[in-house]
N, C-alpha and C positions, 0 to 999 in steps of 0.2 A: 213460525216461532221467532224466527230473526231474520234481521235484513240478510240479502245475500249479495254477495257482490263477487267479480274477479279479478278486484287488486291485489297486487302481491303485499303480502305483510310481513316485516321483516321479525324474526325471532330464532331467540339461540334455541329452539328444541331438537334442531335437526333433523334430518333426513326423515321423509316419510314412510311408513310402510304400508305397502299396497292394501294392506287390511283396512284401512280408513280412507275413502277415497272421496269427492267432491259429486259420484255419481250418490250417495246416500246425502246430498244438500247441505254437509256440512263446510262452512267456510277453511278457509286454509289455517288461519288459524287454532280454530274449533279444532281440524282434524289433528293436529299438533298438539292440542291438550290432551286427545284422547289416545295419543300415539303413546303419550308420559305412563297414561293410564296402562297399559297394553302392555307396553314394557317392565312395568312394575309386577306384573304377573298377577293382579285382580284382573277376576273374569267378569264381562258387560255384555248386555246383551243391548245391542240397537233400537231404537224406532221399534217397541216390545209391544206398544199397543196404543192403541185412536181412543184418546177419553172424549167423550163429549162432553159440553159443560152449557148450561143452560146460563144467561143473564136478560129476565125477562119475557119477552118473545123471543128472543134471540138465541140462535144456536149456533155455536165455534166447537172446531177440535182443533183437542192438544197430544201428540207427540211428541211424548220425552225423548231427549235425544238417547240414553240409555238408561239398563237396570242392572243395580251391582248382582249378579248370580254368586248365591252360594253361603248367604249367610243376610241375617237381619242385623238392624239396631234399634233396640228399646222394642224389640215386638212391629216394627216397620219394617216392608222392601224399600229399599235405598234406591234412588234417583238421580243420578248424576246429570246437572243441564249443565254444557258452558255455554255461554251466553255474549258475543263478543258487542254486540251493540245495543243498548237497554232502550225501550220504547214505550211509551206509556200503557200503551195497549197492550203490548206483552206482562208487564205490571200487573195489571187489571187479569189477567190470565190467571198468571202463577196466584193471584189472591183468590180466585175463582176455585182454580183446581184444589188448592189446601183448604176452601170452606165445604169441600163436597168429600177429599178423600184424602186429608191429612190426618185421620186417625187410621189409614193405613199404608201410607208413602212417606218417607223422610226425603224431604226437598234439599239436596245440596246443591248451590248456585257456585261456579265460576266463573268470574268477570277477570275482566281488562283491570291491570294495576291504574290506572287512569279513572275507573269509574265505578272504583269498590265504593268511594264514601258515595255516590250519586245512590247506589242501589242500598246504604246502609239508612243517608235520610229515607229512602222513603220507605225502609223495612220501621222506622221508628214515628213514622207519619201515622196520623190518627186509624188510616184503616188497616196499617199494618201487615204485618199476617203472610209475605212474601215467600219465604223459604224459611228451610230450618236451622241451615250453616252457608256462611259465602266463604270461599279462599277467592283469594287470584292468581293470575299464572306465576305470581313472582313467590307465593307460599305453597304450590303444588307438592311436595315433598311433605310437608307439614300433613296436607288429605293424605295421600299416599302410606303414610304411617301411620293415622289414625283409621283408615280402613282396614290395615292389616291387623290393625290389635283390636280393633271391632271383631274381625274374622277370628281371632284369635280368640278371644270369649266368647264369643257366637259356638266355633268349635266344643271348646270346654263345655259347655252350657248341654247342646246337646249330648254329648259322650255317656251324660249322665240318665239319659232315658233309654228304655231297651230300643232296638234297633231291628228287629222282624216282630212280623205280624200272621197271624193266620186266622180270618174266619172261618169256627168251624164244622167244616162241611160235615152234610149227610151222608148215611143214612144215623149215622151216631151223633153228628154235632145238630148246631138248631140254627148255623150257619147257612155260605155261599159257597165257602171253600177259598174266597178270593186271598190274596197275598199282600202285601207290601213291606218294601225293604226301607231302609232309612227315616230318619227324622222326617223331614218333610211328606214324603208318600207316607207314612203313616200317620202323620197328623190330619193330610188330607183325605184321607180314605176310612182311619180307623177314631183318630183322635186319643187323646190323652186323660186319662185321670188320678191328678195327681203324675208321677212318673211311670206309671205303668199305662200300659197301651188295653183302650175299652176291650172288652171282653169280643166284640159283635162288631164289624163293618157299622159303618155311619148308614147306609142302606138297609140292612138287615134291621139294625136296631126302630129304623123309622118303621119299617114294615110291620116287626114285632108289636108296636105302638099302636098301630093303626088297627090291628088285631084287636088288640085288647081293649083299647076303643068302641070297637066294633058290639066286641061282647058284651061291653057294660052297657049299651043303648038295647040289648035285647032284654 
């Protein structure tokens, strides 16, 4: 994703904590933006997953260096990259990655105060399409605040849908019996319509389908 190197870089962020360490490839600087991150008390989750990304015959993976845990923006998982030395080819990536899965990742980019405008022409270059937000290390506070009031709505937003789930089970329901607690597990297991949670598991329901499917071909 980026060059790596082990020159010392000098910056006011301060002491590092063992949580971010150069054995996860991130430069010393990098680890120092995500130490910011850390302290601030949003949760991230590292190196979360290997996309592969096709250009051509060609096949690259890309691992994000984290994923904000614990809340979306605009209906996206957030993507936090910093990014200390921009390369063309990494360019060519992140335009890759957002033509294949930017209707479900929010790309936020932090750069070097030195090489915010380099990465801003080429976000306004004809093939565009880069990230979705850049700070630099010198506005880190500025992301910091808008991911907590991100989390903040995110919060609010869900509060407003029920929050347990039960398909239900036999020998009286036409269920599984399975459970899920919270927004998320029930989005992912049960789904939503409207603000109440589907009557049937996502499972159940496809089964039921295929049922009745079944029966009308007889």
């Amino acid at each position: 994703m980026r060059e790596r190197n082990n020159r010392k870089i000098e910056s006011s962020f301060g002491k590092i904590s063992k949580e971010f360490t150069n054995e996860n490839e991130f430069s010393l600087w990098e680890t120092q933006i995500f130490e910011m991150i850390r302290i601030s008390g949003i949760s991230i989750k590292k190196k979360f997953r290997n996309f592969v990304l096709f250009s051509g015959d060609r096949k690259e993976q890309y691992i994000p260096d984290s994923l904000v845990e614990g809340f979306e923006y605009k209906g996206k998982e957030i993507i936090l990259e910093a990014h200390e030395k921009i390369s063309e080819e990494d360019v060519k990536k992140y335009r890759r990655f957002r033509g294949l899965f930017g209707s479900s990742y929010y790309l936020i980019m932090i750069v070097t105060d030195s090489e915010e405008a380099i990465w801003k022409e080429k976000q306004k270059g004809k093939e565009g399409g880069i990230f979705n937000e850049i700070y630099t290390e010198a506005n880190m506070e500025q992301l910091i605040n808008n991911l907590k009031k991100w989390k903040d709505g995110y919060d609010e937003m869900i509060s407003q849908y029920a929050q347990n789930a039960l398909c239900p089970p036999p020998p009286k329901g036409h269920g599984c019996g399975i459970a899920a607690k919270g927004f998320e597990e029930i989005t992912e297991i049960f789904g939503y319509r409207g603000k109440r949670v589907q009557s049937l598991c996502r499972a159940c329901r496809k089964e039921h389908a295929r049922k009745q499917k079944n029966k009308l071909k007889k």
